[in-house]
mmCIF file as gemmi writes it, N, C-alpha and C atoms, coordinates in Angstrom:
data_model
loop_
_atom_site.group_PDB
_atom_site.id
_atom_site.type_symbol
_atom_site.label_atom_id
_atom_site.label_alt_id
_atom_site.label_comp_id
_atom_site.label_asym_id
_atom_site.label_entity_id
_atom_site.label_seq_id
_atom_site.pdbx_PDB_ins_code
_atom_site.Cartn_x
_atom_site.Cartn_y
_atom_site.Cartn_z
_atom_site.occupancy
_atom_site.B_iso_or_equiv
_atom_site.pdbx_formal_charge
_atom_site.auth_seq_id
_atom_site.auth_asym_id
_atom_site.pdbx_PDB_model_num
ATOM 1 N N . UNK Axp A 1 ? 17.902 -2.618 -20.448 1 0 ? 1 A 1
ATOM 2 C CA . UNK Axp A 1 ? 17.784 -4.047 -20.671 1 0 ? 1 A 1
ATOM 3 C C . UNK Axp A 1 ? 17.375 -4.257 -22.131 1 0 ? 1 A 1
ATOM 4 N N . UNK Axp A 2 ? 17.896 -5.272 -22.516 1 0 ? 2 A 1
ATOM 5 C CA . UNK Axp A 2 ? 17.406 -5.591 -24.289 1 0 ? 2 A 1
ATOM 6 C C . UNK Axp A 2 ? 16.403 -5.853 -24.061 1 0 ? 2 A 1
ATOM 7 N N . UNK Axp A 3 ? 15.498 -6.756 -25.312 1 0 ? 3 A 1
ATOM 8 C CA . UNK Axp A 3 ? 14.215 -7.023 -25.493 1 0 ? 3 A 1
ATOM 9 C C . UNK Axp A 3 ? 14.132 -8.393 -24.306 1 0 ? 3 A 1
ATOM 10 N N . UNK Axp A 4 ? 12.777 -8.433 -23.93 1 0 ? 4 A 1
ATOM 11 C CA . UNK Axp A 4 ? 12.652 -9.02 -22.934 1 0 ? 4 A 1
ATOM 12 C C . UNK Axp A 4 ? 12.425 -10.865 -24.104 1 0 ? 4 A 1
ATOM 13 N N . UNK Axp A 5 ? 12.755 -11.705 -22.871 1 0 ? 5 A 1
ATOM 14 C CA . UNK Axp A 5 ? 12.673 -13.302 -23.853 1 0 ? 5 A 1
ATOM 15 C C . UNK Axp A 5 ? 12.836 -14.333 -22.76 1 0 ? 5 A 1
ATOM 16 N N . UNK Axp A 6 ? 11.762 -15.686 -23.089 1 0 ? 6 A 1
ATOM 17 C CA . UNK Axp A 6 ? 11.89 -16.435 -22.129 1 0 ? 6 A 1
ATOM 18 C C . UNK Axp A 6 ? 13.522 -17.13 -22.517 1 0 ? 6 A 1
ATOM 19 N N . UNK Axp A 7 ? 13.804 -17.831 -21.843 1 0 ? 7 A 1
ATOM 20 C CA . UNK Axp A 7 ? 15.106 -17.899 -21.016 1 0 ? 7 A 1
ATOM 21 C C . UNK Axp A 7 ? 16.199 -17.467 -20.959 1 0 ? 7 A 1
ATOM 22 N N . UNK Axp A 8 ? 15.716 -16.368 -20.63 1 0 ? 8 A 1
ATOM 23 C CA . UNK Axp A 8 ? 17.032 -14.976 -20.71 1 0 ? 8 A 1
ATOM 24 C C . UNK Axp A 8 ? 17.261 -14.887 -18.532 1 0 ? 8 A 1
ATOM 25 N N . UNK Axp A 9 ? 18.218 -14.95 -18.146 1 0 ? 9 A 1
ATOM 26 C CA . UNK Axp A 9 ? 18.991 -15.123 -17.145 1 0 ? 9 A 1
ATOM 27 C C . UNK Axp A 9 ? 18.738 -13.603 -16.496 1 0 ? 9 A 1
ATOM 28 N N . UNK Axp A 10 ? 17.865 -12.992 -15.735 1 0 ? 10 A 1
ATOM 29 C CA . UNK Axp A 10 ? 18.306 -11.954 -14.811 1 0 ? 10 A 1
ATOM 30 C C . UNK Axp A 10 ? 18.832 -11.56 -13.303 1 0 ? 10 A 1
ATOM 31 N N . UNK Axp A 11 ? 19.261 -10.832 -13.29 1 0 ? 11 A 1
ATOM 32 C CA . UNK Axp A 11 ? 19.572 -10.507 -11.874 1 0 ? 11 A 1
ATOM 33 C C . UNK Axp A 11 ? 19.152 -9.041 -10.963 1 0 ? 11 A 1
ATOM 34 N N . UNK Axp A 12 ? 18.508 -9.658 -9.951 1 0 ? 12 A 1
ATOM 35 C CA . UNK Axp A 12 ? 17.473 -8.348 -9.354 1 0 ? 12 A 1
ATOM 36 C C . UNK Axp A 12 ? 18.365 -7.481 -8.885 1 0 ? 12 A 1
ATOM 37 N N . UNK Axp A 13 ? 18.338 -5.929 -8.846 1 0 ? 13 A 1
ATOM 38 C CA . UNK Axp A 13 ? 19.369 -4.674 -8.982 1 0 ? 13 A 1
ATOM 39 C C . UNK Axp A 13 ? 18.703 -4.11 -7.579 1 0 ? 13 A 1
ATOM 40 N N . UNK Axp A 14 ? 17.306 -4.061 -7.197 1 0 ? 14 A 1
ATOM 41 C CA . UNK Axp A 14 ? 16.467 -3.371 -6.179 1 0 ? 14 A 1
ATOM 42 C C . UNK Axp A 14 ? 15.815 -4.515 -5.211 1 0 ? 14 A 1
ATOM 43 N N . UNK Axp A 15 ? 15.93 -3.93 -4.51 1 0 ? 15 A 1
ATOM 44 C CA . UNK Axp A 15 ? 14.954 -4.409 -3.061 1 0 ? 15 A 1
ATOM 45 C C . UNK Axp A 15 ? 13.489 -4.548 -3.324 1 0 ? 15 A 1
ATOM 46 N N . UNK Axp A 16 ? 12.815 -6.074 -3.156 1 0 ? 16 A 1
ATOM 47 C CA . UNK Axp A 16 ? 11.556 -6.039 -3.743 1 0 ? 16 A 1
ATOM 48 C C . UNK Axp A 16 ? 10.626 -5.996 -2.727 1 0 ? 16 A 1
ATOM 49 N N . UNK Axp A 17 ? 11.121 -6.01 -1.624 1 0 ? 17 A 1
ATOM 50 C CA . UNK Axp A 17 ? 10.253 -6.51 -0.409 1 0 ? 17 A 1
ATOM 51 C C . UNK Axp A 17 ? 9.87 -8.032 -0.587 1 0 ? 17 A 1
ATOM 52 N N . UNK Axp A 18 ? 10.317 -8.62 -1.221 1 0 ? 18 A 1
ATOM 53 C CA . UNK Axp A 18 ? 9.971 -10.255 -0.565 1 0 ? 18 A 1
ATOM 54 C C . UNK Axp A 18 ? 11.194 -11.184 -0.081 1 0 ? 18 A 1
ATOM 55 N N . UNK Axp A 19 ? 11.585 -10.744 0.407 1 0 ? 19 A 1
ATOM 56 C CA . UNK Axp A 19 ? 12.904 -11.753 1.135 1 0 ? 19 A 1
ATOM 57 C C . UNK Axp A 19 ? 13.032 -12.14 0.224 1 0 ? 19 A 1
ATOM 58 N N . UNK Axp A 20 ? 13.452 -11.587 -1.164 1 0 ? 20 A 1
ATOM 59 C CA . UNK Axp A 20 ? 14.488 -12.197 -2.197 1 0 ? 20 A 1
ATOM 60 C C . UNK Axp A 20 ? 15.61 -11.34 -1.916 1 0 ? 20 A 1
ATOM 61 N N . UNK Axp A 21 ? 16.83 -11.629 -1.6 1 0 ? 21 A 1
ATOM 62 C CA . UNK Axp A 21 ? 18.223 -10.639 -2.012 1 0 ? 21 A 1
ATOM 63 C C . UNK Axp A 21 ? 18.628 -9.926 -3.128 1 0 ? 21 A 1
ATOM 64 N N . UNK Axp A 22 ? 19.106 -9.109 -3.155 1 0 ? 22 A 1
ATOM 65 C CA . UNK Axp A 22 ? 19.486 -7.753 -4.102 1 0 ? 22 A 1
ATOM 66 C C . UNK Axp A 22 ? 20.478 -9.274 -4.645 1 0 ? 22 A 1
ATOM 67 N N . UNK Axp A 23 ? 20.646 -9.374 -5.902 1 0 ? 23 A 1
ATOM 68 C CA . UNK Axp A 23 ? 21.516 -10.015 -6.517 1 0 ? 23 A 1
ATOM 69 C C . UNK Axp A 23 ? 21.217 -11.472 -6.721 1 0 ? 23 A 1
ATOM 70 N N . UNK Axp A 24 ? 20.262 -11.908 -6.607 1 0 ? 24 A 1
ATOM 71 C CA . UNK Axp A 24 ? 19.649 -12.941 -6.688 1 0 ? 24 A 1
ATOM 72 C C . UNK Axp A 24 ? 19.478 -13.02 -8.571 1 0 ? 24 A 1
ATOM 73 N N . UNK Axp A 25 ? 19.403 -13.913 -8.657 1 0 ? 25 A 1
ATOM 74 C CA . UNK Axp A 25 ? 19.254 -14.724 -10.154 1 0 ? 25 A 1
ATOM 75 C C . UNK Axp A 25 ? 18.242 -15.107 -10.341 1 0 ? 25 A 1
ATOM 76 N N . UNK Axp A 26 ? 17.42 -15.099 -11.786 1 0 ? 26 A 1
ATOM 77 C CA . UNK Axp A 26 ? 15.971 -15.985 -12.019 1 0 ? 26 A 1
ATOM 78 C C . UNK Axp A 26 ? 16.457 -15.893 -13.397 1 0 ? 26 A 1
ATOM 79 N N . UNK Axp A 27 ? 15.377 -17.119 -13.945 1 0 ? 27 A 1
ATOM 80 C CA . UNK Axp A 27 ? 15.059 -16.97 -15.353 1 0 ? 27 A 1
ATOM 81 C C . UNK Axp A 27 ? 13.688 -17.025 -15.894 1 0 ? 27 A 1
ATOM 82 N N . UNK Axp A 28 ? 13.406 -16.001 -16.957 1 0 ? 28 A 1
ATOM 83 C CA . UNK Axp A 28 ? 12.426 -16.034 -17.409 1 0 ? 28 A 1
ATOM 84 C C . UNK Axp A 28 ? 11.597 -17.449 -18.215 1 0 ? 28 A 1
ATOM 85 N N . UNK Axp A 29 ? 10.887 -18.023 -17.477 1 0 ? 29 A 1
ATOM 86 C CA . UNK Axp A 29 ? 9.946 -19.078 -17.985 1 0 ? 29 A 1
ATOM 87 C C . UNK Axp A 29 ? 8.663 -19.115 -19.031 1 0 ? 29 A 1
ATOM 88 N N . UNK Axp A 30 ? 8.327 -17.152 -18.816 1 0 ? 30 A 1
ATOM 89 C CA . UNK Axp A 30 ? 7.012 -17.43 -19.269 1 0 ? 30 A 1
ATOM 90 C C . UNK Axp A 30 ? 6.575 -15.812 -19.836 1 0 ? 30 A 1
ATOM 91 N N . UNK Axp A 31 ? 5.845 -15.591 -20.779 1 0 ? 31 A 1
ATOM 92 C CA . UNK Axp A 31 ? 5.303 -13.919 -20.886 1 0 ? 31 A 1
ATOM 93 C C . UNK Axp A 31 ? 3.475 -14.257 -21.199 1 0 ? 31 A 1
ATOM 94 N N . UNK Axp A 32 ? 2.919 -13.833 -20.735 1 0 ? 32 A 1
ATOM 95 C CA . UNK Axp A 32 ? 1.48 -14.09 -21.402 1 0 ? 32 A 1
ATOM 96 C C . UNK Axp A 32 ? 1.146 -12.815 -21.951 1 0 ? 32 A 1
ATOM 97 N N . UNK Axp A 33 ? -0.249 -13.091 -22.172 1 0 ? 33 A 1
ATOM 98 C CA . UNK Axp A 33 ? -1.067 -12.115 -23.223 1 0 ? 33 A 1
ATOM 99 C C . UNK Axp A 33 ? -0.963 -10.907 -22.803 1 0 ? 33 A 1
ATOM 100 N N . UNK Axp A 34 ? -1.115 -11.103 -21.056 1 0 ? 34 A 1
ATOM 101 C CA . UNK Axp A 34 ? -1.35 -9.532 -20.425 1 0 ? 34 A 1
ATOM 102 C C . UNK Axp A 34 ? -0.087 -8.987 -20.065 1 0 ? 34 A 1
ATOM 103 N N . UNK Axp A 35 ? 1.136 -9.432 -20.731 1 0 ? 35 A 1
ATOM 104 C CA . UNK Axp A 35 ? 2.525 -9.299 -19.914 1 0 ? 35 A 1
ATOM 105 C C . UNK Axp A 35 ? 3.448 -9.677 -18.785 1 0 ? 35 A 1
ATOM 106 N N . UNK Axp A 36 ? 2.707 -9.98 -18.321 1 0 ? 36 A 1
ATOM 107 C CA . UNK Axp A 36 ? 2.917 -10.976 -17.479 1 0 ? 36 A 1
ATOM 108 C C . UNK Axp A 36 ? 4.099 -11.871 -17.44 1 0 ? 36 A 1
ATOM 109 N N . UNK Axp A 37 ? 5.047 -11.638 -16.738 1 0 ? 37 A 1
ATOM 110 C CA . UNK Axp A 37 ? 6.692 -12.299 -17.001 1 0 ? 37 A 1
ATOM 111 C C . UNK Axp A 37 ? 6.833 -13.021 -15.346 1 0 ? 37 A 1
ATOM 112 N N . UNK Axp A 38 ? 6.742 -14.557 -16.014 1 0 ? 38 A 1
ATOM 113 C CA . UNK Axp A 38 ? 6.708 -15.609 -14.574 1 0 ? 38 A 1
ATOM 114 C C . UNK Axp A 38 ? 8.381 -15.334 -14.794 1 0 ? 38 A 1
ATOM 115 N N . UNK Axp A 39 ? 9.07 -16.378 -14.088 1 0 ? 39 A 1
ATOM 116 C CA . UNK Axp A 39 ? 10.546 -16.072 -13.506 1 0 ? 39 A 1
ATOM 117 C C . UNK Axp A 39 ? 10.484 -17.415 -12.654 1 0 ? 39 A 1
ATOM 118 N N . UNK Axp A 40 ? 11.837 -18.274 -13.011 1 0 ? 40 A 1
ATOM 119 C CA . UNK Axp A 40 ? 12.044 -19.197 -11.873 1 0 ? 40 A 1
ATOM 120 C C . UNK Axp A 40 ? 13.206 -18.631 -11.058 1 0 ? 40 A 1
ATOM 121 N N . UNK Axp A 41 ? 13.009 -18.285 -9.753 1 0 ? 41 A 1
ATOM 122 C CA . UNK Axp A 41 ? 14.594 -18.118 -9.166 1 0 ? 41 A 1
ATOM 123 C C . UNK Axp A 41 ? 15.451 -18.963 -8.98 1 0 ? 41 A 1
ATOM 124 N N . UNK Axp A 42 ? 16.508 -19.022 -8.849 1 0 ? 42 A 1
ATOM 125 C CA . UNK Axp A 42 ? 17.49 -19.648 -8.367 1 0 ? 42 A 1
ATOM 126 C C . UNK Axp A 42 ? 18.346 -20.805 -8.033 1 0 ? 42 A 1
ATOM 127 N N . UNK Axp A 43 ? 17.287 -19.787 -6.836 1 0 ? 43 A 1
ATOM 128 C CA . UNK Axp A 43 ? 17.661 -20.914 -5.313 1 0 ? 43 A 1
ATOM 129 C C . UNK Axp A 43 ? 16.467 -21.475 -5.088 1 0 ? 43 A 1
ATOM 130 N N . UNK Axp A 44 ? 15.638 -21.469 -6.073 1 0 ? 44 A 1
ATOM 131 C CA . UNK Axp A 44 ? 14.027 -21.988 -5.932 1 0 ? 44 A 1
ATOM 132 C C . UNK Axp A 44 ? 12.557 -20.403 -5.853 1 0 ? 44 A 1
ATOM 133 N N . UNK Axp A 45 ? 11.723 -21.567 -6.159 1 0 ? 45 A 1
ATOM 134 C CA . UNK Axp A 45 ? 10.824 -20.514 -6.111 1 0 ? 45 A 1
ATOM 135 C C . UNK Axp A 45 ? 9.993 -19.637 -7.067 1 0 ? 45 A 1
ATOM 136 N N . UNK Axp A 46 ? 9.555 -19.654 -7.251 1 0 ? 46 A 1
ATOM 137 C CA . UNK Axp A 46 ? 8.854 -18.837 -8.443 1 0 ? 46 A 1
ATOM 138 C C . UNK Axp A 46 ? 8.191 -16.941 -8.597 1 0 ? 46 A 1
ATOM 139 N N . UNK Axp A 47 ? 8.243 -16.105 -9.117 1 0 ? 47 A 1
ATOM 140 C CA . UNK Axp A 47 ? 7.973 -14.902 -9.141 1 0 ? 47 A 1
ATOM 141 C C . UNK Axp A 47 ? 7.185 -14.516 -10.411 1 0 ? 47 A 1
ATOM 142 N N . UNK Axp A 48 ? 6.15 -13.162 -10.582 1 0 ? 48 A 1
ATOM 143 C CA . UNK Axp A 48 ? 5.676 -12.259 -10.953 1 0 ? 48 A 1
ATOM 144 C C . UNK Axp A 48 ? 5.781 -11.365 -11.26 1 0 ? 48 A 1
ATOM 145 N N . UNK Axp A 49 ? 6.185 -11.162 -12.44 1 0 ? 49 A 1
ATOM 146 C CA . UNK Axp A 49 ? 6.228 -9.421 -12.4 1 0 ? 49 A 1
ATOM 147 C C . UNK Axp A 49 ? 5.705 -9.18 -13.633 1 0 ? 49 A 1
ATOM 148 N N . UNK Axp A 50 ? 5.213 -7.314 -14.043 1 0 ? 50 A 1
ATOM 149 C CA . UNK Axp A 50 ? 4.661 -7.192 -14.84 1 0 ? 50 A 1
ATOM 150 C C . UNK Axp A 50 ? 6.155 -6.308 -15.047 1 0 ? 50 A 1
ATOM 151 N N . UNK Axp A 51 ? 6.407 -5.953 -17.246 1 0 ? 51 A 1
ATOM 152 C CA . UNK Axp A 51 ? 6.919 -5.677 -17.613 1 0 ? 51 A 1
ATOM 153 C C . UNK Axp A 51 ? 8.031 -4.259 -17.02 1 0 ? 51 A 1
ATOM 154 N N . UNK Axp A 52 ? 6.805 -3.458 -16.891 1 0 ? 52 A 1
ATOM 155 C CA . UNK Axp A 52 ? 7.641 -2.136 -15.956 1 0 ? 52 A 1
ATOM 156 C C . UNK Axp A 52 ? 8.283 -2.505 -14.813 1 0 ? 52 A 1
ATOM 157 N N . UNK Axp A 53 ? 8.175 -3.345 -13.72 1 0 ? 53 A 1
ATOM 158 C CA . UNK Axp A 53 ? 8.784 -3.748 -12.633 1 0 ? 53 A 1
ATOM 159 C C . UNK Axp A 53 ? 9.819 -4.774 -13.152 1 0 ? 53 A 1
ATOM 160 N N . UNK Axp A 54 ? 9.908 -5.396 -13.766 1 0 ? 54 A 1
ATOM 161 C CA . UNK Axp A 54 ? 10.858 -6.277 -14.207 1 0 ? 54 A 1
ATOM 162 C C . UNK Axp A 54 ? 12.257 -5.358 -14.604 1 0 ? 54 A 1
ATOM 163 N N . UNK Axp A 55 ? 11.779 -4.432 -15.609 1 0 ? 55 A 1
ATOM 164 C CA . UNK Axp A 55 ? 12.95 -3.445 -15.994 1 0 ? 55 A 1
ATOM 165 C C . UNK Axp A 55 ? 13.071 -2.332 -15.43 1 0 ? 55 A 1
ATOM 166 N N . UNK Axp A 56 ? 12.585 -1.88 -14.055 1 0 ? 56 A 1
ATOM 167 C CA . UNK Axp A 56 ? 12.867 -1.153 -12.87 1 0 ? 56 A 1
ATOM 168 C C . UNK Axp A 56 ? 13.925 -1.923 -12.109 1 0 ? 56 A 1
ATOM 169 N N . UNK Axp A 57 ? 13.245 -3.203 -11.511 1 0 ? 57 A 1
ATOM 170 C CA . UNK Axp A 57 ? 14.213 -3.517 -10.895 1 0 ? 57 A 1
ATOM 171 C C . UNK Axp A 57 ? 14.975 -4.784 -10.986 1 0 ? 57 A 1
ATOM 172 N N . UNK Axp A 58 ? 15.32 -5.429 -12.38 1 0 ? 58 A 1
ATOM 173 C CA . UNK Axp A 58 ? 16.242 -6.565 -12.628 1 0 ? 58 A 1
ATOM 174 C C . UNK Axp A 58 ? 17.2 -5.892 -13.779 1 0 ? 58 A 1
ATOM 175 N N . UNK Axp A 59 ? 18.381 -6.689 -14.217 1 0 ? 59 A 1
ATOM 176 C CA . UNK Axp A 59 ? 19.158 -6.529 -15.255 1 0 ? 59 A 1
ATOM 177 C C . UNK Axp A 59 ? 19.163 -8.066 -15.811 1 0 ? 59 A 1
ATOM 178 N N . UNK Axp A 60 ? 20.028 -7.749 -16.993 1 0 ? 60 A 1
ATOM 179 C CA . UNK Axp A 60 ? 20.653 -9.222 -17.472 1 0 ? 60 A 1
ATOM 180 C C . UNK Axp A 60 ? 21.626 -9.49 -16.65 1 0 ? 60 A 1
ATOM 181 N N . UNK Axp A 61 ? 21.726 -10.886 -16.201 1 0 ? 61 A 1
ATOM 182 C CA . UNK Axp A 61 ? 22.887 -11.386 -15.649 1 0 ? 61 A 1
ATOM 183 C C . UNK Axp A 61 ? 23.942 -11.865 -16.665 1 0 ? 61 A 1
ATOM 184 N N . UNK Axp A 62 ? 24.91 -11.546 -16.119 1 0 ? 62 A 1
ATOM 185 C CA . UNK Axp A 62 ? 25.985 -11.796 -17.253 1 0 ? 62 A 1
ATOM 186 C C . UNK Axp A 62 ? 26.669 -12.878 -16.919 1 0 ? 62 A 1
């Protein structure tokens, strides 16, 4: 994945365990101090992730 940036378009590649679907869409809204990368999905909804999990399991959506 390139450098990470708020409103950059991803799409989740892995199974997160939260009843989000493999292929689901978000965009990045937010990075804070501690890394911290909010995400709006979609189809609604909002997510968490810290930097290493983000680029484990999302890509850029193209």
């Amino acid at each position: 994945m390139e450098k990470i940036t708020v409103g950059m378009t991803i799409k989740l590649i892995k199974e997160i365990g939260e009843n989000i679907p493999v292929g689901s869409t978000a965009t990045i809204v937010y990075i804070d101090d501690f890394d911290q990368i909010f995400i709006d999905w979609s189809n609604g909804g909002q997510g968490r992730f810290t930097e290493e999990q983000l680029l484990k399991n999302f890509e850029v959506a193209a």
